[in-house]
Structure formats: structure tokens, C-alpha cells
Backbone as CSV, one residue per row, in Angstrom:
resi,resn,N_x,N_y,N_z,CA_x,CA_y,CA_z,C_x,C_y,C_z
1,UNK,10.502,-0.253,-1.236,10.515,-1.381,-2.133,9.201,-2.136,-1.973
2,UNK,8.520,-2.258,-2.813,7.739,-3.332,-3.378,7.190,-3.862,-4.281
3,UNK,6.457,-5.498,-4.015,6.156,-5.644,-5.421,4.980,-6.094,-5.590
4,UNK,4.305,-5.803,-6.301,3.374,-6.202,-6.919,2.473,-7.384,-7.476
5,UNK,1.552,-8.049,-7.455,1.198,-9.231,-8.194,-0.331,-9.059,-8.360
6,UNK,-0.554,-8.993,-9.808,-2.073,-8.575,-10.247,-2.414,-10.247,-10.262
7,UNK,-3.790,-10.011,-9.892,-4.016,-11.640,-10.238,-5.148,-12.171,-10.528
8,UNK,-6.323,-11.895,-10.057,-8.031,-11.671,-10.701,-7.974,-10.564,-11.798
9,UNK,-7.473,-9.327,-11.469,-7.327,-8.291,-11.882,-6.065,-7.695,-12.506
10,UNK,-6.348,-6.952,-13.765,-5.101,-6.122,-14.001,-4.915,-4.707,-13.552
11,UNK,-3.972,-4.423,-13.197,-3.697,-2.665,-12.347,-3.319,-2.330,-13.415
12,UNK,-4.096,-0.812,-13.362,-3.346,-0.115,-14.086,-3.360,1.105,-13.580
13,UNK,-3.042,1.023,-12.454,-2.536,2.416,-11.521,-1.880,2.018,-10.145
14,UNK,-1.133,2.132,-9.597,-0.683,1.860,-8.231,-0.096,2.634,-7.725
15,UNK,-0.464,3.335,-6.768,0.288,4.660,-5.650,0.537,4.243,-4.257
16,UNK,1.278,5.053,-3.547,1.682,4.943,-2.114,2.944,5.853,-1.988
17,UNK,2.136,5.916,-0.724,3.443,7.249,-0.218,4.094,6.658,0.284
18,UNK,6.056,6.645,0.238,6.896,6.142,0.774,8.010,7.099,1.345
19,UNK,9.010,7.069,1.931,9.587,7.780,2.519,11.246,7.698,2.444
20,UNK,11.727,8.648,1.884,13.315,8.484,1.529,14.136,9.413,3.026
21,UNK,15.297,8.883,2.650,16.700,9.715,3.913,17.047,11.239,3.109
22,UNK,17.279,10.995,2.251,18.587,12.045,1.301,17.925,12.036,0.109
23,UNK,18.292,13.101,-0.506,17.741,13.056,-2.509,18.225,12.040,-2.891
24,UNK,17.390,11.597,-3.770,17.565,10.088,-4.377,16.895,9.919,-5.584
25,UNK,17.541,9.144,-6.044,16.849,8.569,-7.836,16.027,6.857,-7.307
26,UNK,14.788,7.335,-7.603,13.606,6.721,-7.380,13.556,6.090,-8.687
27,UNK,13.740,4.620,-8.621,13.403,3.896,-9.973,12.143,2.824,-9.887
28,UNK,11.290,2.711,-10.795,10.463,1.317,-11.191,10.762,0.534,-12.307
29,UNK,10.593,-1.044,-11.870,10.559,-1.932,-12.689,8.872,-2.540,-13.095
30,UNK,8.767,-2.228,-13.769,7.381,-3.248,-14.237,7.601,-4.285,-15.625
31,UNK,7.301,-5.315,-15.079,7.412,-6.570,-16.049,6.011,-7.021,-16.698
32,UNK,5.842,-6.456,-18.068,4.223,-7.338,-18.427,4.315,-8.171,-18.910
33,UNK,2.911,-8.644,-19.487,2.418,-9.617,-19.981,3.081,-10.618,-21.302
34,UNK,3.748,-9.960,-21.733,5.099,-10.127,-22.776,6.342,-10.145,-22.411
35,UNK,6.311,-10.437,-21.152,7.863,-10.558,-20.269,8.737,-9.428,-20.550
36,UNK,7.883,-8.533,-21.302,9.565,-6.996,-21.430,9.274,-6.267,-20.293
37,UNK,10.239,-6.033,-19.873,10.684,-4.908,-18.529,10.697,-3.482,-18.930
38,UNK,10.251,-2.849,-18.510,9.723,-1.337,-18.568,10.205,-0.646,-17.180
39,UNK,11.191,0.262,-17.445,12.317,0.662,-16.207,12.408,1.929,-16.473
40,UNK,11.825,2.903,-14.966,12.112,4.761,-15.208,12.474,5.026,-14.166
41,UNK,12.895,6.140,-13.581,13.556,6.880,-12.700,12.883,8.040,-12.785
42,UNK,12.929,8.909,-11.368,13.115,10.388,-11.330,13.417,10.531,-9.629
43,UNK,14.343,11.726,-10.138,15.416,12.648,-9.075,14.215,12.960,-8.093
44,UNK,14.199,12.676,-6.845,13.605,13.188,-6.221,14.322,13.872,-4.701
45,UNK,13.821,15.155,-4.561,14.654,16.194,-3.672,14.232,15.489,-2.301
46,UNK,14.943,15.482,-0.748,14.523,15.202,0.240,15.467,15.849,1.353
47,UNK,14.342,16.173,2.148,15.343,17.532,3.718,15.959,16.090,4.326
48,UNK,15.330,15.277,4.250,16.398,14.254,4.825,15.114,13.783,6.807
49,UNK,15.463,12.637,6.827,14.645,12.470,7.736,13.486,11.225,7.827
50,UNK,13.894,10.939,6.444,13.014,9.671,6.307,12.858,8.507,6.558
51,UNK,13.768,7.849,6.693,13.398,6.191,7.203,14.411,6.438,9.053
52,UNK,14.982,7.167,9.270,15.348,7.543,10.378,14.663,8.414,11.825
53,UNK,14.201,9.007,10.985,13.061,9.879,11.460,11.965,9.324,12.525
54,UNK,11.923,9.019,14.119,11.138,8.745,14.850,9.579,8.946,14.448
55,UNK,8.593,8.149,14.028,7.221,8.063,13.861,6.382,8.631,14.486
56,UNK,5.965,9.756,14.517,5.019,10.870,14.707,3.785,10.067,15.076
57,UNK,3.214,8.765,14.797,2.280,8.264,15.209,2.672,7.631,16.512
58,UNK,3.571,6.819,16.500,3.663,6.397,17.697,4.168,7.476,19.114
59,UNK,4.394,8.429,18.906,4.592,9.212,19.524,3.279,10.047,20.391
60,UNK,2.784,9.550,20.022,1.388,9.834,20.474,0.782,8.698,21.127
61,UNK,0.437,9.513,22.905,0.169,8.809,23.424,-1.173,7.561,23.336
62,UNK,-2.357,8.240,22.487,-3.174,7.520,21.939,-3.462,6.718,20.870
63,UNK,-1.710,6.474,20.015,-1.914,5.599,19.091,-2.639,4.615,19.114
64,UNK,-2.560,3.884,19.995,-3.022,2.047,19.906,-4.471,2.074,19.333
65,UNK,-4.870,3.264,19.975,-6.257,3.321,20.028,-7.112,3.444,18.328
66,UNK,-5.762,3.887,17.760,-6.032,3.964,16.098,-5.304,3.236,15.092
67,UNK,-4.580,2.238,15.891,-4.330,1.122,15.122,-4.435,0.667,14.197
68,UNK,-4.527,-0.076,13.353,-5.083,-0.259,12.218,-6.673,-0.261,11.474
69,UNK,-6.830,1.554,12.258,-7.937,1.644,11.371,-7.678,1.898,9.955
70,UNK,-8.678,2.049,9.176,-8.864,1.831,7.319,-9.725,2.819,7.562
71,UNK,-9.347,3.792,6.562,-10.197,5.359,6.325,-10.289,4.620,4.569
72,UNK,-11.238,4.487,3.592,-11.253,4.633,2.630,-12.098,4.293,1.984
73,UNK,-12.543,3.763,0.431,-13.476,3.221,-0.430,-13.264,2.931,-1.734
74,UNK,-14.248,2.718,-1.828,-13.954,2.250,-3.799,-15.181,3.042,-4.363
75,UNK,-14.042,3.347,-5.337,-14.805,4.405,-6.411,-15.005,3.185,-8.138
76,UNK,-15.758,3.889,-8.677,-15.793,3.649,-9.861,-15.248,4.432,-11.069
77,UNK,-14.493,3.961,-11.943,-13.666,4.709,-12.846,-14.352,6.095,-13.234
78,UNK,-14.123,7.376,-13.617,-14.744,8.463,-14.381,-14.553,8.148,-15.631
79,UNK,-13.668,7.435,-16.509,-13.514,6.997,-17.819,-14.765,6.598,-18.212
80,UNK,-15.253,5.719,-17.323,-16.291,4.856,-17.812,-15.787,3.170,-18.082
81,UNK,-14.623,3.125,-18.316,-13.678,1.649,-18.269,-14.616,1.020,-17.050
82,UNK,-14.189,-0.745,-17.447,-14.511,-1.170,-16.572,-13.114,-1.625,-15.481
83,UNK,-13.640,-1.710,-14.216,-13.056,-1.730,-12.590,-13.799,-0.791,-11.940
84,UNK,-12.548,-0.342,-10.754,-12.682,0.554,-9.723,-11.581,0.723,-8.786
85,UNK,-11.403,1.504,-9.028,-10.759,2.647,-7.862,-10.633,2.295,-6.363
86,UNK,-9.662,1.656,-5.430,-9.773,1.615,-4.488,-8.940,2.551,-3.616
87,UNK,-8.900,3.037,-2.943,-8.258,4.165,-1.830,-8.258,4.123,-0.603
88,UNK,-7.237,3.819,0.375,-7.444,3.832,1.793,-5.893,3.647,2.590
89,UNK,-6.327,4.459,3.581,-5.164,4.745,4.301,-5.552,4.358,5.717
90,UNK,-3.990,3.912,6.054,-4.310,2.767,7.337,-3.208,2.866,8.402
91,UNK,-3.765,3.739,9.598,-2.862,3.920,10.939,-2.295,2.993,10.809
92,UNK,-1.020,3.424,10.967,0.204,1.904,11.259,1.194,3.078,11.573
93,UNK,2.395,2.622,12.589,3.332,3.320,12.480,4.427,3.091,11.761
94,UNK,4.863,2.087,11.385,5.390,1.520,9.838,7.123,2.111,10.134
95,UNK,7.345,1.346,11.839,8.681,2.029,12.162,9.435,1.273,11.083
96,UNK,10.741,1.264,10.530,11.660,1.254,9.421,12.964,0.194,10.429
97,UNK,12.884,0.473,11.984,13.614,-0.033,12.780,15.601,0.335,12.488
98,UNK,15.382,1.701,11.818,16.643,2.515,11.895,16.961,3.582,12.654
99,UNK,15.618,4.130,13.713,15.607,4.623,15.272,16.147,4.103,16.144
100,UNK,17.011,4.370,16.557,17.361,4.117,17.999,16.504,3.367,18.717
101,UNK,16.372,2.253,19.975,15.665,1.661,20.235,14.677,1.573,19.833
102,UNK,13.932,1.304,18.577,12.957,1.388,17.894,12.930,0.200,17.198
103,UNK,12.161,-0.803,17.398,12.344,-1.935,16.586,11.820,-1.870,14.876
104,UNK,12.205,-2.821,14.526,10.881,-2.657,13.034,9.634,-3.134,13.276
105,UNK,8.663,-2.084,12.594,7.163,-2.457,12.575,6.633,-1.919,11.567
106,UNK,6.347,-2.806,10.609,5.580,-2.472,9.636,4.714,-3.436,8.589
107,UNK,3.832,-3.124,8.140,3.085,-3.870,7.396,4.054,-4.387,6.423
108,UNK,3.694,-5.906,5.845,4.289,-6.616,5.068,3.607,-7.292,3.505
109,UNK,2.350,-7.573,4.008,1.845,-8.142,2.927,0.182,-7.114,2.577
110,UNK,0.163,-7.207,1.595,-1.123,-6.699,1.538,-2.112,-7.894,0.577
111,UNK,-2.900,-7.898,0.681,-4.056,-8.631,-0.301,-5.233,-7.676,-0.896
112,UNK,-5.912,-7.668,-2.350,-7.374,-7.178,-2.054,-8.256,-8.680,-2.761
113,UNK,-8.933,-8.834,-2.009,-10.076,-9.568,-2.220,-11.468,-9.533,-2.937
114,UNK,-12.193,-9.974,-3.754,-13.455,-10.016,-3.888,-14.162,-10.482,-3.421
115,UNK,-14.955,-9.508,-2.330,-15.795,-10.001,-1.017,-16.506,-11.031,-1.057
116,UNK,-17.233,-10.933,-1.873,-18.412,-12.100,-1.842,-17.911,-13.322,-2.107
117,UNK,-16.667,-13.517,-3.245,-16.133,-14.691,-3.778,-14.971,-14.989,-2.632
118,UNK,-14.485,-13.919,-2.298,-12.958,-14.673,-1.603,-11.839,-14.175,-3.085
119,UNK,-12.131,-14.629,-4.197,-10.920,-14.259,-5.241,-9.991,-13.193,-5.151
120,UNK,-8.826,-13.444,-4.658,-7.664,-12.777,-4.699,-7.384,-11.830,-6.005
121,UNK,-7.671,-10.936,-5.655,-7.545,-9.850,-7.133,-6.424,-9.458,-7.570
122,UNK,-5.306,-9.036,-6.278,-3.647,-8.746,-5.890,-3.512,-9.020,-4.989
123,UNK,-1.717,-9.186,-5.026,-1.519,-8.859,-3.558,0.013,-8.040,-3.890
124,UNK,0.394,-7.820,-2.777,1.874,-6.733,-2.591,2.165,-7.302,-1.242
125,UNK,3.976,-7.061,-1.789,4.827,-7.031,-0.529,5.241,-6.147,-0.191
126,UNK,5.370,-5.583,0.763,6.169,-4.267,0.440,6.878,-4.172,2.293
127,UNK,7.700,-3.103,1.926,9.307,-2.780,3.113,9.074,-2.134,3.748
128,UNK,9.903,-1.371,4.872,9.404,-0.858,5.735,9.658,1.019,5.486
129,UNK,9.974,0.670,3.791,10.366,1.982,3.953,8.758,2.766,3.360
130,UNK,7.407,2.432,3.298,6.261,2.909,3.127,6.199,3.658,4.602
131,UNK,5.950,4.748,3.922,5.956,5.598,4.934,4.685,5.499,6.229
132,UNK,4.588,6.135,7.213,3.684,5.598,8.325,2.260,5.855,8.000
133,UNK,1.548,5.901,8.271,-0.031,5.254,7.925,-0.167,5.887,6.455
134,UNK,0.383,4.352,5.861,0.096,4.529,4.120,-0.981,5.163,3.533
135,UNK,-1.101,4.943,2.637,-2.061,5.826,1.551,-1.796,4.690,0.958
136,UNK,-3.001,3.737,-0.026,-2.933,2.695,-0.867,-3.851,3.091,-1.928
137,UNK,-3.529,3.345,-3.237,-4.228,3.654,-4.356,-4.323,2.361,-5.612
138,UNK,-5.102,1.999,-5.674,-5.148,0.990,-6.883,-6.230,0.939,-7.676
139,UNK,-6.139,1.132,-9.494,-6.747,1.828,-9.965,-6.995,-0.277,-10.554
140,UNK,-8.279,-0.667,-10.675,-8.532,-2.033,-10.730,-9.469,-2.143,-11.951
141,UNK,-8.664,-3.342,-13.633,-9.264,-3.197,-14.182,-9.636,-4.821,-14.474
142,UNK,-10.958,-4.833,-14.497,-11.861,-6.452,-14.213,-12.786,-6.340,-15.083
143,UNK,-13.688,-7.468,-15.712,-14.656,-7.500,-16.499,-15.980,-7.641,-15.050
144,UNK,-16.028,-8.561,-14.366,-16.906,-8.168,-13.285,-16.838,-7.691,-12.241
145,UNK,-17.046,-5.869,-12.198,-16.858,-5.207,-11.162,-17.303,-5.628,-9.842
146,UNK,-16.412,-6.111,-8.590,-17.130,-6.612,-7.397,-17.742,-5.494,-6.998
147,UNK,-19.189,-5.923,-6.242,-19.797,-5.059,-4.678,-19.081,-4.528,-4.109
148,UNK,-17.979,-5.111,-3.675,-16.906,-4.547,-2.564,-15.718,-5.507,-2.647
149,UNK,-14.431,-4.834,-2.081,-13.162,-5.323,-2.058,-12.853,-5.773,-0.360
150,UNK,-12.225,-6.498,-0.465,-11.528,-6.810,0.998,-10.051,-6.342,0.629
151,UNK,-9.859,-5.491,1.889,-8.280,-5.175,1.880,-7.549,-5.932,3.292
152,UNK,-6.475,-6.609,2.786,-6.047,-7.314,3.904,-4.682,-7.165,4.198
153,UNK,-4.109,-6.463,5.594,-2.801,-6.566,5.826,-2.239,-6.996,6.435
154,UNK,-0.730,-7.363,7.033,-0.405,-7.796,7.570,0.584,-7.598,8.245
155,UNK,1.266,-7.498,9.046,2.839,-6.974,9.382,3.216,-7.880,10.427
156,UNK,4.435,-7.293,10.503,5.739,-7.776,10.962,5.450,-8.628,12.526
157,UNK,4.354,-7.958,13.047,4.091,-8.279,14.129,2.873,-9.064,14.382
158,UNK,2.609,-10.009,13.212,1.472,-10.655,12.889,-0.022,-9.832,13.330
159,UNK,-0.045,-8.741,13.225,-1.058,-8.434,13.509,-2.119,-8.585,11.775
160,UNK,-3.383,-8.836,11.693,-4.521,-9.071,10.558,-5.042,-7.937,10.730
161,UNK,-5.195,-7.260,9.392,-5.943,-5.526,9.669,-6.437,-6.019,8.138
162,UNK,-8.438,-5.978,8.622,-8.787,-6.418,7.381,-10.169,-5.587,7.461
163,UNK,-10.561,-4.929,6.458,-11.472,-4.157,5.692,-12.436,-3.934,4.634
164,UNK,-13.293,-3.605,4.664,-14.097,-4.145,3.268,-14.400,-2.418,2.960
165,UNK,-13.993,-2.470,1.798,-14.462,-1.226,1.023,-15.529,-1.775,-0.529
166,UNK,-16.439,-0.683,0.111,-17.908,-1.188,-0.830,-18.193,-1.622,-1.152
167,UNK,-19.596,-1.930,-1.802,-20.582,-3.111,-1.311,-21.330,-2.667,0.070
């Protein structure tokens, strides 16, 4: 589960890998600019194992050490439209806290920023059911393309995991 809030910027792409238990009907709500709700589904198959499933990152004795690093960047559209493309994926173990002694840990808020200004472009909330070191895709459409984005997260455990992609 999460949601969304465009706010310098309008999205018009948003991805992330998340993680289901059992086959399940995967639905979105998107609400635009005209207040109508736009609502789809699709069946999606699963071996099962997903929000239960002990975190493969933390299981490793050298997690900490990769913590909330940020692997990613910003691209510029191939359309030729104006924005850009941001992409990045970010060690977290993003426990769900439905493991056995396993508490919850996972990122909560996200922000992206326009570096130079500070202007809040989006932000997202999102659950613990994003699967462990996310994948964040946001396809960003603006009349003045920033230098670079700040990506800012946050979780459960107040930890600040903040990044600048290009520029």
C-alpha cells in the first residue's frame, strides 16, 4: 500500500517492487485532477512467501554496512517530453514485522526534492509490504527540468537516508 502526492511535479509513471503472501488481485486507485477515480486490478500468481518470508538482507552478516545506500540516477525522457526519469534502489531490509521475532522495519515516507531550490516535487507513503531494498521509478513531468533531485527517506526507525541524483 501506498500513496502518492505529486506536488511541484506531475507523475506520470510510478513503479516499485512490492511483495505479496498468496495469489492475489492487485488493485490501483488513482484520483486526478478532475476528482474522477480511475480503479484496475490484475490477478497476480505468487509461490507464497512474501511479507512472511525472513529478509535475505538482513540475514547477512554485513548488512549494516549497506544500509541505506542509493544505487541510482536521473535520466532524461527518450520522448523528448519535458521532466526526467528518476531510478534508484535503496538497501533497506523493509522487515513487514510478520517474522517471528522480527520487528517491523521499514521505510515510511519518501520525498523527491529539487536540489538547488529545496521544492518538494512528491512525496509517498508507503507500508511495509514494499518489498526489501526497493526499486523506486518515477517518470517526472515539470516545465523546469532540475540539475538534480534529492531523494529522501525515512522509516520506522527514524533513520534519514538522503541522496541526490544528478546534477
Amino acid at each position: 500500500l501506498f500513496t502518492l502526492r505529486p506536488e511541484a511535479a506531475d507523475i506520470r509513471t510510478v513503479a516499485l517492487n512490492f511483495r505479496i503472501q498468496q495469489a492475489s488481485t492487485v488493485r490501483a486507485a488513482v484520483r486526478d485532477d478532475q476528482d474522477t477515480w480511475h480503479i484496475g486490478s490484475v490477478h497476480v500468481e505468487a509461490a507464497g512467501g512474501g511479507c512472511t518470508a525472513p529478509s535475505a538482507t538482513a540475514s547477512n552478516p554485513d548488512w549494516a554496512n549497506s544500509f541505506g545506500q542509493v544505487r541510482g540516477a536521473l535520466f532524461s525522457p527518450a520522448d523528448g517530453m519535458a521532466g526526467s526519469r528518476l531510478k534508484a534502489q535503496v538497501m533497506h531490509p523493509m522487515d513487514s514485522g510478520m517474522v517471528a521475532n522480527i520487528p517491523r522495519f521499514n521505510i515510511e515516507s519518501v520525498e523527491l526534492r529539487h536540489t538547488a531550490s529545496q521544492q518538494r516535487l512528491a512525496s509517498m507513503s508507503l507500508s511495509e509490504s514494499a518489498s526489501e531494498n526497493p526499486l523506486f521509478v518515477f517518470d517526472l513531468e515539470h516545465d523546469d527540468a532540475p540539475a538534480g533531485i534529492t531523494l529522501l527517506l525515512r522509516d520506522n526507525g527514524g533513520n534519514l537516508i538522503e541522496s541526490r541524483l544528478g546534477g
